[in-house]
C-alpha positions as CSV (number, residue, x, y, z in Angstrom):
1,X,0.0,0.0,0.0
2,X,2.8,2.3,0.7
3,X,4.8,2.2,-2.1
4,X,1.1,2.1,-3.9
5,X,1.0,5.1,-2.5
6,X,4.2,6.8,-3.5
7,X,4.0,5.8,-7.0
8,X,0.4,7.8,-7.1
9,X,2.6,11.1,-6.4
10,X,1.8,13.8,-9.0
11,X,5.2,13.8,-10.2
12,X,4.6,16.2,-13.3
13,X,3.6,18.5,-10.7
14,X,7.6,18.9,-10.4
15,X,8.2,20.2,-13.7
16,X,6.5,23.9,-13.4
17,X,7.5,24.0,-10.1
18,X,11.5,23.4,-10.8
19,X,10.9,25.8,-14.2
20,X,9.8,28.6,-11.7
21,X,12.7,27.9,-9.2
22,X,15.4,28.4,-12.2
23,X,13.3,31.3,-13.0
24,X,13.4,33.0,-9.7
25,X,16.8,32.4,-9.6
26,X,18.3,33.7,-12.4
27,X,15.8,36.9,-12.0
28,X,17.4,37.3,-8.5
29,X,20.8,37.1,-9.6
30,X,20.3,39.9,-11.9
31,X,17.7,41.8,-10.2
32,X,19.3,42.2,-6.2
33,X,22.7,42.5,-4.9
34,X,24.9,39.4,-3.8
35,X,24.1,38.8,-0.3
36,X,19.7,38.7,-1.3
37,X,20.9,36.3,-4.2
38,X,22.6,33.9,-1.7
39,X,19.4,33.8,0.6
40,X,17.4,33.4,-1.9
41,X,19.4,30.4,-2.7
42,X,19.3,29.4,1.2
43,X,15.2,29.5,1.2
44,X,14.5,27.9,-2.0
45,X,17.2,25.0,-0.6
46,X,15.3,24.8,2.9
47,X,12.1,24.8,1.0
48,X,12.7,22.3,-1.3
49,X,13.6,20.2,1.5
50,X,10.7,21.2,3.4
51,X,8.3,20.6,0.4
52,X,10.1,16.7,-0.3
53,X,9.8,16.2,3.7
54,X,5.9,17.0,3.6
55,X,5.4,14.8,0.4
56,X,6.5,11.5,1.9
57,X,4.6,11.9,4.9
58,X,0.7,12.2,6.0
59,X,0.2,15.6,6.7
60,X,-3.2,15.3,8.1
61,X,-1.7,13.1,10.4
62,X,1.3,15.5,11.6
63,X,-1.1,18.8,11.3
64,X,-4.2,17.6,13.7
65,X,-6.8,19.8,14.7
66,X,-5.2,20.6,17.7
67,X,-2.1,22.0,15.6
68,X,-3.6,23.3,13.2
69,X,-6.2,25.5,15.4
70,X,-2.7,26.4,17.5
71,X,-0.8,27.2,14.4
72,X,-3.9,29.4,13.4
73,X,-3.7,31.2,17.3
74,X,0.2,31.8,16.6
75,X,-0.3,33.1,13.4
76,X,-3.0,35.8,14.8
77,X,-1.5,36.1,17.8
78,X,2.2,37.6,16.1
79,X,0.0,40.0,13.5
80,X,-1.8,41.4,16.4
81,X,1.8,42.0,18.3
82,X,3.2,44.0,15.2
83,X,0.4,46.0,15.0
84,X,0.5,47.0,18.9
85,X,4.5,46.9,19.5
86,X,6.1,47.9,16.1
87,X,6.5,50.8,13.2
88,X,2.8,50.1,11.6
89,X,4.8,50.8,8.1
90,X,6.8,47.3,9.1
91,X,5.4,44.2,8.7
92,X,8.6,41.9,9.8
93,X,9.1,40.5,13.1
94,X,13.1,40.8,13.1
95,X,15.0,37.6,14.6
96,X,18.5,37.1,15.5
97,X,19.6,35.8,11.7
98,X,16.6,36.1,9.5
99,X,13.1,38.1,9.9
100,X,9.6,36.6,9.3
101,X,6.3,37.6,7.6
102,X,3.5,36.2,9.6
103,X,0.9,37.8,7.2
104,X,2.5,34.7,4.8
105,X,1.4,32.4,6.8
106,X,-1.7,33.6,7.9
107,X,-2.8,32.3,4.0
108,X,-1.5,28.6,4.8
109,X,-3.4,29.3,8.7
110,X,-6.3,30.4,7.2
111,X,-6.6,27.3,4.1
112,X,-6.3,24.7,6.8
113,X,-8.8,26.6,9.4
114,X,-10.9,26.7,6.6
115,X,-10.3,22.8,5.1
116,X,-11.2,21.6,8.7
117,X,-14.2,23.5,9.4
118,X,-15.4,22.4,5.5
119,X,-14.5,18.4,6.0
120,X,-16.0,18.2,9.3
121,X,-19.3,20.0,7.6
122,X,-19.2,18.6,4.3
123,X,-22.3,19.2,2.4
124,X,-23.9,19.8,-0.9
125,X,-24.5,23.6,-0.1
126,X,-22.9,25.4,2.4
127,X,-25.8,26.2,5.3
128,X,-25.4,29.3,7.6
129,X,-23.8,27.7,10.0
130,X,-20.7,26.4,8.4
131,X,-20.6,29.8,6.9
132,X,-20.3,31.5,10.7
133,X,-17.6,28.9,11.6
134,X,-15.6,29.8,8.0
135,X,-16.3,33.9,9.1
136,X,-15.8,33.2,12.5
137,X,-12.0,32.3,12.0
138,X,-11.5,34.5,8.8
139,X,-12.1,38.0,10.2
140,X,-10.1,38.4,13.1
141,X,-7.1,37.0,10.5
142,X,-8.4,39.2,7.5
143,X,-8.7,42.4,9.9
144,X,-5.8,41.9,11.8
145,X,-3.2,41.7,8.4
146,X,-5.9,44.4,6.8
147,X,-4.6,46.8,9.3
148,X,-0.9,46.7,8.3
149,X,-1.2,45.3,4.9
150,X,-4.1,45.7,3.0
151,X,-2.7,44.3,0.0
152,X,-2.4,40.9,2.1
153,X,-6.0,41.3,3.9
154,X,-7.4,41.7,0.0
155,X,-5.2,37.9,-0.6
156,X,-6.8,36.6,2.9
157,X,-10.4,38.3,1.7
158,X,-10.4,36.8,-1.9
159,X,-9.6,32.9,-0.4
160,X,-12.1,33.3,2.3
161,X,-14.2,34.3,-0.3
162,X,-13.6,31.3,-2.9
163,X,-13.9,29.1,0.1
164,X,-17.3,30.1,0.5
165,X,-18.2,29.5,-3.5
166,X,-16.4,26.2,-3.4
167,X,-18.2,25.5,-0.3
168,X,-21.7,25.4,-2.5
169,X,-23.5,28.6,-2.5
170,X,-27.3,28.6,-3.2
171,X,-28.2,30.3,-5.9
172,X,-30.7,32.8,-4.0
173,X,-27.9,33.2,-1.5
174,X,-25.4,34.2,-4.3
175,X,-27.4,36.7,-5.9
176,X,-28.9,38.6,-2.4
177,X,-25.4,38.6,-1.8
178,X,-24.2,40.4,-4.7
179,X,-26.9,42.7,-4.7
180,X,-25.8,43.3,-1.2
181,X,-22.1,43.9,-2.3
182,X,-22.8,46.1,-5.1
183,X,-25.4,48.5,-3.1
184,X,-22.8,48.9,-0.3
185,X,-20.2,49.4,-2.5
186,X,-22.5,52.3,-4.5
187,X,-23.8,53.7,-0.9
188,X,-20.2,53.1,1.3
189,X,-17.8,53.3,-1.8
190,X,-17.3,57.4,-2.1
191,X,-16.9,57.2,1.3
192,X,-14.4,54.7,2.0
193,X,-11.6,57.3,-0.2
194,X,-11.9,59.2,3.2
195,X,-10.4,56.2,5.3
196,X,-7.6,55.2,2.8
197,X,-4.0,56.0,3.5
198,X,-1.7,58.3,1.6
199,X,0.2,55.6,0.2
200,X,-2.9,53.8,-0.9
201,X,-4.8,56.7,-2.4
202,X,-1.3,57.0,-4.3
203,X,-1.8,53.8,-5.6
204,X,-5.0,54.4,-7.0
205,X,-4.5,57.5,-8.7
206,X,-1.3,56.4,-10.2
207,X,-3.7,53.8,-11.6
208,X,-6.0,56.3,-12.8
209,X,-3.7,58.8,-14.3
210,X,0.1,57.6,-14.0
211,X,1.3,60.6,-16.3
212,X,-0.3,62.9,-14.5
213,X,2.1,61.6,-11.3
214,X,5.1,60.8,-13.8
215,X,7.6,61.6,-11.2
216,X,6.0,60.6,-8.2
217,X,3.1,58.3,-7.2
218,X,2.8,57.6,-10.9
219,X,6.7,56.9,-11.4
220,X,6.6,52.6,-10.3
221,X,4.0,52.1,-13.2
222,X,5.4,54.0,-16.1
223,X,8.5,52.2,-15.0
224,X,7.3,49.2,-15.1
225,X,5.6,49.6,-18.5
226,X,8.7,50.8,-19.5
227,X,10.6,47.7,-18.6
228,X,8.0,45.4,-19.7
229,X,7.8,47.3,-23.2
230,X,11.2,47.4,-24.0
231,X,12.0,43.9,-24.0
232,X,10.4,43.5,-26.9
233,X,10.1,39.4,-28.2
234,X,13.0,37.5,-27.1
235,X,14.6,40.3,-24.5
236,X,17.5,42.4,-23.7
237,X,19.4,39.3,-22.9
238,X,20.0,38.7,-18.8
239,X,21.8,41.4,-16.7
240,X,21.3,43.5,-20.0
241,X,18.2,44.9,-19.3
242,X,18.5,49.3,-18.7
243,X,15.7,49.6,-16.4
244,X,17.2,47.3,-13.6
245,X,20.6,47.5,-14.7
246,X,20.6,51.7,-14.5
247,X,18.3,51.1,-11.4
248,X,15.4,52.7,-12.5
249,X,12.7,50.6,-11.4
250,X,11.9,50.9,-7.9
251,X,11.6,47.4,-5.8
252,X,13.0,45.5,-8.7
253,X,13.7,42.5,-6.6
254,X,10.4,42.2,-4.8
255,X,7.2,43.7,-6.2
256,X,8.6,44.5,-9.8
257,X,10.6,41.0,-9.9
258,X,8.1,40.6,-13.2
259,X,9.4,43.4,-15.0
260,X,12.9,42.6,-14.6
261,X,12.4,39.1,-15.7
262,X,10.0,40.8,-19.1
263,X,12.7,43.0,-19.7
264,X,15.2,40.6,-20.0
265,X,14.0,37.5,-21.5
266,X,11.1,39.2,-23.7
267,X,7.5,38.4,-24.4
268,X,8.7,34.8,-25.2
269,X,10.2,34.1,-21.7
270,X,7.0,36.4,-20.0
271,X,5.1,33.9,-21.7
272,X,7.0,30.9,-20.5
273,X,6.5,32.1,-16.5
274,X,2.9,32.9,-17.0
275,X,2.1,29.8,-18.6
276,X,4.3,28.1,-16.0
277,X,2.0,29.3,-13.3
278,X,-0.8,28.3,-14.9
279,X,-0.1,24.9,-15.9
280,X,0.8,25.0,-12.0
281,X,-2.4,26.1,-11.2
282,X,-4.5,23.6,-13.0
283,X,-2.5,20.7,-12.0
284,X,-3.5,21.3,-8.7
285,X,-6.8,22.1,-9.7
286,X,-7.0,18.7,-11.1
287,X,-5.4,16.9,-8.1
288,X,-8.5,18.7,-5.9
289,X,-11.2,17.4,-8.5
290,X,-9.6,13.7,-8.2
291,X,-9.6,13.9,-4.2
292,X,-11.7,11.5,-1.8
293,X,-11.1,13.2,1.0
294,X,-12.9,16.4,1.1
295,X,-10.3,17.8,3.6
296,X,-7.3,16.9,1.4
297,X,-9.4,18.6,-2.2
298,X,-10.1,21.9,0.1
299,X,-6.5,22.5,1.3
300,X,-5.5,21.7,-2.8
301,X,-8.3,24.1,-3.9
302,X,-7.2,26.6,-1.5
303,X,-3.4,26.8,-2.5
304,X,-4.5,27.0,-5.9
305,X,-6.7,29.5,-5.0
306,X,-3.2,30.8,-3.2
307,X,-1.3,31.2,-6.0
308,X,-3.9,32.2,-8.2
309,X,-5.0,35.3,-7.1
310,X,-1.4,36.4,-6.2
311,X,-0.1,35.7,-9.7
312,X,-3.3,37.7,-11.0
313,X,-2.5,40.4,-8.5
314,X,1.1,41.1,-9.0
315,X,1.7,40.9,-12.5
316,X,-1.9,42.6,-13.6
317,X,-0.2,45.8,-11.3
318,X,2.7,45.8,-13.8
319,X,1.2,45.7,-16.7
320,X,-1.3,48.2,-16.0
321,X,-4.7,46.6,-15.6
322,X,-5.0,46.5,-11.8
323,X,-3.5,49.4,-9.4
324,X,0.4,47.8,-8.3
325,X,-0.1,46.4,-5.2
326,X,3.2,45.0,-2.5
327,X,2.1,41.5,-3.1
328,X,5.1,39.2,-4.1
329,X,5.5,36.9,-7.3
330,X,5.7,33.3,-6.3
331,X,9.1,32.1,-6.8
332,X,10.6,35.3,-8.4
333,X,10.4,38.2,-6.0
334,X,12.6,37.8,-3.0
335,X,10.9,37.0,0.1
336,X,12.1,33.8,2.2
337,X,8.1,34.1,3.8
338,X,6.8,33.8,0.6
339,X,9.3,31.2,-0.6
340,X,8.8,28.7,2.7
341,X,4.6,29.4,2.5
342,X,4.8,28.0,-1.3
343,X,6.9,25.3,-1.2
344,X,4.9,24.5,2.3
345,X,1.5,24.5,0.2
346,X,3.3,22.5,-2.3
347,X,4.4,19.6,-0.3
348,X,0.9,19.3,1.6
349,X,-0.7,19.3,-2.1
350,X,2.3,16.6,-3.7
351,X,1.2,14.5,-0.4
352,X,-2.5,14.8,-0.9
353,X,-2.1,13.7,-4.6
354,X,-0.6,10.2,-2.6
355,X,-4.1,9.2,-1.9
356,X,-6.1,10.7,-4.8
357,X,-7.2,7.1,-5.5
358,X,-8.0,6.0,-2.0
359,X,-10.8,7.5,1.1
360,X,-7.7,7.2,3.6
């Protein structure tokens, strides 16, 4: 049975994963300086370990409820610390050798809270009750990274959100809810401008009008389009590219890790890391939809979910169809959060696909 098992790994899995770790490599050792290359090399190293570790073993078995629900209160309980002892504009608890992100891992906190409360109340719709459990855990997470990081609260907002779809919606349910959404978006809307911060009404008017800002608020996008633009079909060719190489885009190894890769390697190797992510995507997508276990398919349709929207997120803000927002790209913006949370999500979904086939 167990080597039944290992066989039924989703090995092809491997293959966009590995592409997308050679990717993020070489787009860190031409976007950031020596010592961010080298750790970037460190945390994709203890990741894939940590992602091989998790695929061998049963997860569900080494993450019980009682874990899990003190992994969610340790998760909370560090965002809430940051936000009462430390600079609001830092998000970083700073160790001895290395600093953390816990708003990361409030997205791997929040897909197993929610994979839990889903399997223990699996149904063919999801009734009001499950829905105040899913809410009951979400919120206090959602608020409490909202309040220093409202790019991460949206990430933590859209997977509660297509948690609940997944979940099985009624019909009546779905559409009093949208009419709900849209009227307090028309009535609160106008008025929510008042409560945004200067940064983040920055954001949105760069969006808007990024000439009008050229050389402030609006100066990250027309970079970025800039970068993206100019590497034309097959690239400038790596460490070649002007805009990262004369340092004129702005966060070049974190939030515009995208344009620096565009810029370089052209539409063709844009193309490559997009499809990448998507053949990513729908791999795990299709592990979920071959599940037995409905906790196993939730915790794959939430990482998918996972990478999804942050793929979405990150590279529609460079090109210029969504306002840019301080949300990494998997793999190539430096982060060793990020890069532990994905390989993390990866390893539990590699050690789901052991028991596609089987209820146990």
């Amino acid at each position: 049975m167990k080597k039944q098992r290992i066989k039924n790994i989703y090995w092809p899995l491997l293959f966009p994963i590995f592409f997308l770790l050679m990717a993020g490599a070489l787009n860190q050792a031409s976007a950031s300086q020596e010592i961010i290359f080298k750790k970037q090399l460190m945390w994709f190293f203890l990741g894939s370990l940590i992602m091989f570790g998790l695929t061998f073993v049963d997860y569900q078995k080494v993450f019980s409820e009682k874990l899990v629900l003190f992994f969610y209160v340790i998760v909370l309980c560090l965002q809430i610390y940051i936000a009462i002892k430390h600079d609001p504009s830092k998000r970083w608890i700073n160790l001895k050798f290395f600093s953390i992100q816990p708003s990361e891992f409030a997205k791997l906190a929040l897909i197993f809270v929610s994979a839990f409360i889903l399997h223990k109340h699996d149904k063919d719709y999801l009734d009001f009750k499950t829905f105040g459990l899913l809410a009951l855990f979400a919120f206090p997470l959602i608020i409490s990274v909202a309040i220093l990081d409202l790019d991460q609260g949206l990430i933590l907002s859209l997977i509660f959100g297509f948690f609940v779809l997944i979940a099985g919606v009624p019909k009546r349910v779905l559409v009093l809810g949208a009419a709900f959404m849209i009227a307090f978006g028309i009535i609160v809307g106008p008025h929510l401008w008042n409560f945004l911060k200067p940064y983040q009404r920055a954001r949105v008017e760069a969006f808007i009008n990024p000439e009008a800002f050229a050389l402030s608020r609006g100066y990250q996008v027309i970079q970025a389009l800039i970068a993206v633009g100019s590497g034309g079909i097959k690239g400038q060719g790596f460490r070649e590219g002007l805009s990262s190489r004369l340092n004129y885009l702005p966060e070049k190894d974190t939030d515009l890790a995208f344009a620096v890769w565009a810029e370089e390697w052209g539409f063709i190797g844009a193309s490559l890391v997009i499809l990448a992510f998507g053949v990513l995507i729908w791999q795990i997508l299709k592990i979920a939809a071959q599940m037995r276990d409905p906790f196993d398919k939730y915790v794959c349709y939430g990482v998918a979910i996972m990478f999804f929207v942050e793929v979405f997120i990150n590279i529609g803000g460079i090109i210029h169809i969504l306002p840019i927002a301080s949300i990494p790209l998997p793999f190539l913006s430096y982060g060793g959060s990020s890069v532990l949370v994905n390989m993390m999500a990866l390893g539990m979904v590699l050690s789901a696909s052991r028991k596609r086939y089987s209820f146990r």
